[in-house]
C-alpha positions as CSV (number, residue, x, y, z in Angstrom):
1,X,-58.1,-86.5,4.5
2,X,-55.9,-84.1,2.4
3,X,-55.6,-85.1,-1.3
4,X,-51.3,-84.8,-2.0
5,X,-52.5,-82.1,-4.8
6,X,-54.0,-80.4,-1.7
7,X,-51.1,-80.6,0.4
8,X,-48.4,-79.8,-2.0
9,X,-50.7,-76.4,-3.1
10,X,-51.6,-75.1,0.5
11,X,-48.7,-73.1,1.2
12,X,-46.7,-73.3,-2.5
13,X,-47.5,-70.2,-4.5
14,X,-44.1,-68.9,-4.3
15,X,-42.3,-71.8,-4.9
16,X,-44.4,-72.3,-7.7
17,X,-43.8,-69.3,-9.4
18,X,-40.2,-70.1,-9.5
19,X,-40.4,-73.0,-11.1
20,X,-38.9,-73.3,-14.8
21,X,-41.9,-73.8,-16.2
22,X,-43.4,-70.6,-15.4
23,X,-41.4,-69.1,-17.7
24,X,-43.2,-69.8,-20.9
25,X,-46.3,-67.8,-20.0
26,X,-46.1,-65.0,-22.0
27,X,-45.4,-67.6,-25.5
28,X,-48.5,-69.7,-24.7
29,X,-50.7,-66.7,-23.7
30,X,-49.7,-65.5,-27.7
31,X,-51.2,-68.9,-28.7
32,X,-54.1,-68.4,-27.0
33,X,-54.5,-65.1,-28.1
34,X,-54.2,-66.3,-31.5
35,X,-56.9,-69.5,-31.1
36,X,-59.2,-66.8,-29.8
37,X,-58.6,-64.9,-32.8
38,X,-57.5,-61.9,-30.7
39,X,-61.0,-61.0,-29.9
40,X,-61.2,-59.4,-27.0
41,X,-65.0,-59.4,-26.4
42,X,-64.7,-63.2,-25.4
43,X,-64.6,-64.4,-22.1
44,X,-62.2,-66.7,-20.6
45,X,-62.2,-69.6,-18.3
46,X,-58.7,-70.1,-16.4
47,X,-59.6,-73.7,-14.8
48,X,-56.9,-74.5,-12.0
49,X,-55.5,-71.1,-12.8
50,X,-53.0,-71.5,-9.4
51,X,-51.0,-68.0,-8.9
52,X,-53.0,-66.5,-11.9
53,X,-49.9,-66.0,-14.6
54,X,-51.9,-66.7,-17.6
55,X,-55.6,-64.8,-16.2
56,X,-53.2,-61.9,-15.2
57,X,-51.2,-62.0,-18.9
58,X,-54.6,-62.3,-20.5
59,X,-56.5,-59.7,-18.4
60,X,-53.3,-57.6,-19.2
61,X,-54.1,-57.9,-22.8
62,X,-57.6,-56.5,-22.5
63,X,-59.6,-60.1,-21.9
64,X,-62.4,-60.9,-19.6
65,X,-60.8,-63.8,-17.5
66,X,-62.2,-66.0,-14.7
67,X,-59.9,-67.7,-13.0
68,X,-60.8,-70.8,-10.5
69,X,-59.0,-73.0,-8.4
70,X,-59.3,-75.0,-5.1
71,X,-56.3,-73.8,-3.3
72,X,-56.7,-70.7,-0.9
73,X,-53.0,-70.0,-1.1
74,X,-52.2,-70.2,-5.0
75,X,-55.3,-67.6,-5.0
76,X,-54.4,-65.1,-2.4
77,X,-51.2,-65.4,-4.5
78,X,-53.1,-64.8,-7.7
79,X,-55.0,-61.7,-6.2
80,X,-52.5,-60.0,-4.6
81,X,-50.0,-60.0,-8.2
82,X,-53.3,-59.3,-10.5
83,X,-53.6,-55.9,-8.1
84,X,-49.9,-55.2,-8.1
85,X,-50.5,-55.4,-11.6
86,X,-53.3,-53.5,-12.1
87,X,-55.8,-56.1,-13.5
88,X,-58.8,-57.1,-13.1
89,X,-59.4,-60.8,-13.1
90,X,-62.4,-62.4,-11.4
91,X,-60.8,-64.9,-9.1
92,X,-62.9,-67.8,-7.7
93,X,-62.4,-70.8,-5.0
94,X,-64.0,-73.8,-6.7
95,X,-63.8,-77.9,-7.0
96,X,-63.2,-78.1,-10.8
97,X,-65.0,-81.5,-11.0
98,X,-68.2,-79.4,-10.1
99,X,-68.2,-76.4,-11.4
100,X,-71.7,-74.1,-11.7
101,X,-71.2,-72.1,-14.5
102,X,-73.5,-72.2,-18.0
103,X,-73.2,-71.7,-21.4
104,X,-71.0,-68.4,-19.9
105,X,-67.9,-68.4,-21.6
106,X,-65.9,-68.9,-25.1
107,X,-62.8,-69.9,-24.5
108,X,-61.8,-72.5,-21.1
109,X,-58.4,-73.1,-20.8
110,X,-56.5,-75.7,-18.1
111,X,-52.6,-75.4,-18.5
112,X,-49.8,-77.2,-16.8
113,X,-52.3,-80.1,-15.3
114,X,-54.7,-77.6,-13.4
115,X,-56.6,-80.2,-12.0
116,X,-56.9,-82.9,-14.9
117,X,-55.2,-85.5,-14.2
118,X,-54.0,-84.6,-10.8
119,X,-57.6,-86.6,-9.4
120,X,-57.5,-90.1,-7.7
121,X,-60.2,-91.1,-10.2
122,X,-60.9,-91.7,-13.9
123,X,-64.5,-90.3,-12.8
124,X,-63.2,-87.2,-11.1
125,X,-60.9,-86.7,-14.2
126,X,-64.2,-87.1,-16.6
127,X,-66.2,-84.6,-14.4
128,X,-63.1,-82.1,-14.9
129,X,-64.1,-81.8,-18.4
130,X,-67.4,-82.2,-18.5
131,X,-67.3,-78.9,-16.0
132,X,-65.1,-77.3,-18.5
133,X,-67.8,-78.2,-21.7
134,X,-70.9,-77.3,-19.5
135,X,-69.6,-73.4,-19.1
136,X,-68.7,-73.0,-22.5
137,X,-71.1,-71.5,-25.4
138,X,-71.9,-73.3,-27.9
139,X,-68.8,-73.4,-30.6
140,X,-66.8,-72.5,-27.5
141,X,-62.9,-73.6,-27.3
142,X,-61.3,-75.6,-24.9
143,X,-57.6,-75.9,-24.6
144,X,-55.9,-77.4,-22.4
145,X,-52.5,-79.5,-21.5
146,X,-52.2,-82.9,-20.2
147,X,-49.9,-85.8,-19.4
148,X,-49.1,-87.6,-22.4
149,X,-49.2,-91.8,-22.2
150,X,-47.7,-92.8,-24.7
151,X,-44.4,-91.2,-23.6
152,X,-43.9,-93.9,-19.7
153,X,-45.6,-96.4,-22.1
154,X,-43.2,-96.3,-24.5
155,X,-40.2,-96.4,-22.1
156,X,-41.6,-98.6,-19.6
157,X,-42.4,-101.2,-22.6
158,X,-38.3,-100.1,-23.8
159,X,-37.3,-100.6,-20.1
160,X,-39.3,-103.9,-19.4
161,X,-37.8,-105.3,-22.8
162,X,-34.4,-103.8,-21.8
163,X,-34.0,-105.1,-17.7
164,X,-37.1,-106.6,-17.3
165,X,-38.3,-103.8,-14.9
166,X,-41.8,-101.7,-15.3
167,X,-39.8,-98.7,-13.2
168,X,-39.5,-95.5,-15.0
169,X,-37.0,-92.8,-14.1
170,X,-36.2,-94.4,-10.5
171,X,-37.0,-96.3,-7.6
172,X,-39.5,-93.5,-6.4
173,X,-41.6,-93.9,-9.3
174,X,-43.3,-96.6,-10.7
175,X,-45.8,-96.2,-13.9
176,X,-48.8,-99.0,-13.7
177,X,-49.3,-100.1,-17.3
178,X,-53.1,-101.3,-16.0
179,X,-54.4,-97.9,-14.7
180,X,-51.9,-95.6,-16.7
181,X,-51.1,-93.8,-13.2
182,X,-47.7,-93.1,-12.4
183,X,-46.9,-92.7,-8.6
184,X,-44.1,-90.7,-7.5
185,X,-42.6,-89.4,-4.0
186,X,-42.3,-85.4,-4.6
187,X,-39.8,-83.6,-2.2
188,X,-40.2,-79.9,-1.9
189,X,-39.6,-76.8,0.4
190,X,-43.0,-75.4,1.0
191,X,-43.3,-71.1,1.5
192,X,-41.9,-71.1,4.8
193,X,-38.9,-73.2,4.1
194,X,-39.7,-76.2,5.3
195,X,-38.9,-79.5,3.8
196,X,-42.2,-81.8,3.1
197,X,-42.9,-84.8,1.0
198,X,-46.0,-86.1,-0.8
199,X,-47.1,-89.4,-2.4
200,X,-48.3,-88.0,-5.9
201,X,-50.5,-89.8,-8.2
202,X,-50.8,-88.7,-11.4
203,X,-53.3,-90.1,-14.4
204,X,-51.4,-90.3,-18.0
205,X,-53.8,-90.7,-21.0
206,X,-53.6,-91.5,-24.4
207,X,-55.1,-89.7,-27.8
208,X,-57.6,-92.2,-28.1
209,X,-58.7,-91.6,-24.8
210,X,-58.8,-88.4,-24.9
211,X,-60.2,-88.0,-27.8
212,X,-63.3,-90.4,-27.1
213,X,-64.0,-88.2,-23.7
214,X,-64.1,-85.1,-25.7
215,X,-66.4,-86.7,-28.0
216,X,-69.0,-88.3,-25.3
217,X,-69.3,-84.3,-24.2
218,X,-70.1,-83.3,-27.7
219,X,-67.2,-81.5,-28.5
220,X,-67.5,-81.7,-32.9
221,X,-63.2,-81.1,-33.3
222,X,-60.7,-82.7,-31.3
223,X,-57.1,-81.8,-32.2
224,X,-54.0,-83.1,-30.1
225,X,-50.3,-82.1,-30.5
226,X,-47.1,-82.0,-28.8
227,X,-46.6,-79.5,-26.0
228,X,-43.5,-77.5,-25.5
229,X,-43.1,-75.1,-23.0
230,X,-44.0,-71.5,-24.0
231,X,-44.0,-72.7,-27.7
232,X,-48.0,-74.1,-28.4
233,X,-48.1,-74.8,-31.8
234,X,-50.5,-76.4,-34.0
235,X,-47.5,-77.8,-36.1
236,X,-45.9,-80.0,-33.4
237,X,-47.0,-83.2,-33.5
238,X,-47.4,-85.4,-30.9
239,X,-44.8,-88.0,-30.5
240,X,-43.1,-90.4,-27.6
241,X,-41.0,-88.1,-26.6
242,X,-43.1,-85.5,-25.8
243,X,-44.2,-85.6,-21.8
244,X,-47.2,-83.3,-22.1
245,X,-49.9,-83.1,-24.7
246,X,-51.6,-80.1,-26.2
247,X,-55.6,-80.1,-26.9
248,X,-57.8,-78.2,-28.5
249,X,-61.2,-79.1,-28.6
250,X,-64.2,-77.2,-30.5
251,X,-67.8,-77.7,-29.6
């Protein structure tokens, strides 16, 4: 059976690409350019890359990018702009929990939850990462965004206290303060125009977790801050308020 993650991205690549989000490609691929210290020689890791915007903007830019993901439509997406575009980027079908690379790269970055936390399982999350800390060098960089807890803990604890209730936004979501896993119904209209619905389940963490799993796969520096769209900064810091989280990790 079909994960929802699976469903939603098997014929979505187009709809994806208008989503607001996608606009703040070009302001984080400056960030990364500037964490990789505009050094051109390294090679990058794109992990859940989807329709390829930041490989492509990177490749662009004169970097060596690998881009992986598990959907055969986001890719075929991804290939067909990176030629339109004339770049090269080496696009690859892959499970990101199990990933076969070495030691190959220097920088792995996993943007706009490519993967992490979109598993069922803490154990599928974990193996997300430790994928991502296996193919990097050593002192290599991983950055990468994730659902921030402590924004539904902090207004599901304000809400219970307020109505007694646990829901967050609506009826159609609830946020479990036990597993941290929020589950949502998630309307769209999929590439051919057709209206479908999915059951998503998405895993929120907290610094300290995060931080401890970076840690148990040796990563030496573990920095977390707020994430806003197209605007990566090391200067943000993370509060409630902010509904992503931005971490870089050093090994």
């Amino acid at each position: 059976m079909k994960q929802w993650y699976e469903v939603l991205f098997s014929n979505f690549s187009n709809q994806y690409d208008k989503q607001q989000f996608t606009g703040g490609t070009t302001g984080e691929v400056d960030f990364i350019e500037a964490e990789a210290s505009h050094n051109r020689a390294a090679r990058i890791l794109d992990i859940g890359c989807g329709t390829g915007r930041h490989s492509i903007e990177l490749a662009r830019r004169g970097y060596s990018v690998t881009g992986i993901d598990l959907s055969d439509s986001m890719l075929a997406s991804a290939r067909a702009k990176a030629q339109a575009n004339g770049t090269a980027v080496k696009f690859i079908r892959a499970d990101a929990c199990r990933l076969e690379f070495r030691n190959e790269f220097d920088l792995a970055i996993m943007l706009c939850e490519g993967g992490f936390p979109l598993m069922q399982t803490d154990e599928m999350n974990f193996m997300i990462l430790q994928s991502a800390a296996n193919a990097l060098k050593p002192n290599g960089k991983f950055i990468f965004t994730t659902l921030n807890g402590l924004f539904p803990l902090f207004h599901s604890v304000k809400d219970f206290i307020n109505t007694g209730s646990t829901d967050t936004a609506s009826s159609s979501e609830r946020f479990d303060l036990m597993t941290f896993r929020l589950a949502s119904t998630f309307s769209f209209e999929d590439d051919d125009g057709n209206p479908a619905t999915v059951q998503a389940d998405e895993r929120y963490y907290v610094p300290s977790e995060i931080t401890w799993l970076l840690k148990s796969l040796h990563f030496s520096t573990i920095n977390i801050y707020g994430c806003k769209l197209g605007a990566f900064s090391r200067n943000d810091a993370l509060t409630t308020e902010d509904y992503e989280m931005l971490v870089i990790a050093q090994k």
